[in-house]
N, C-alpha and C positions, 0 to 999 in steps of 0.2 A: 435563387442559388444555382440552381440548372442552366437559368441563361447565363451568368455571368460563368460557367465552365464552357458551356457550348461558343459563348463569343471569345472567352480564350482560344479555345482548339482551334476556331477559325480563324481569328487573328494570326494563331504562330504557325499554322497551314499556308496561307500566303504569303507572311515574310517567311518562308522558308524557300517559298516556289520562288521570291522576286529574289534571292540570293543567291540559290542555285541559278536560275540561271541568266543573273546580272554577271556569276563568277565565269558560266558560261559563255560570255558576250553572244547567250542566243536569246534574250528578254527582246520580244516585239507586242506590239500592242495586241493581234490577234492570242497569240497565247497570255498575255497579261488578263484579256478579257476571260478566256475558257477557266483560267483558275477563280477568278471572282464570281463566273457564273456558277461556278460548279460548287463554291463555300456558299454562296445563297439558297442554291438548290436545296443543300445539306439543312442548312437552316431551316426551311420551310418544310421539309419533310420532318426532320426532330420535331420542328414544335410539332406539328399536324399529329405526331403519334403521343407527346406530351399534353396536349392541353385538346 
């Protein structure tokens, strides 16, 4: 139950980043990457303090 909230939050954390700023025409791959690394990150520290 917890992961399927946690993989929401972080699903609509990145389409949120890739909309802002695709509306921004400032979406590049460098920041494309810093948001995916940084929803992973999140991931691995949740679970680490979850399980």
């Amino acid at each position: 139950m917890i992961l399927k909230i946690l993989s929401i939050g972080i699903l609509i954390y990145l389409l949120w980043a890739l909309f802002h700023h695709k509306r921004n025409k400032s979406l590049t791959l460098p920041i494309f990457l810093e948001y995916l690394l940084t929803a992973i990150l999140v991931l691995i520290l949740i679970l680490g303090v979850i399980y």
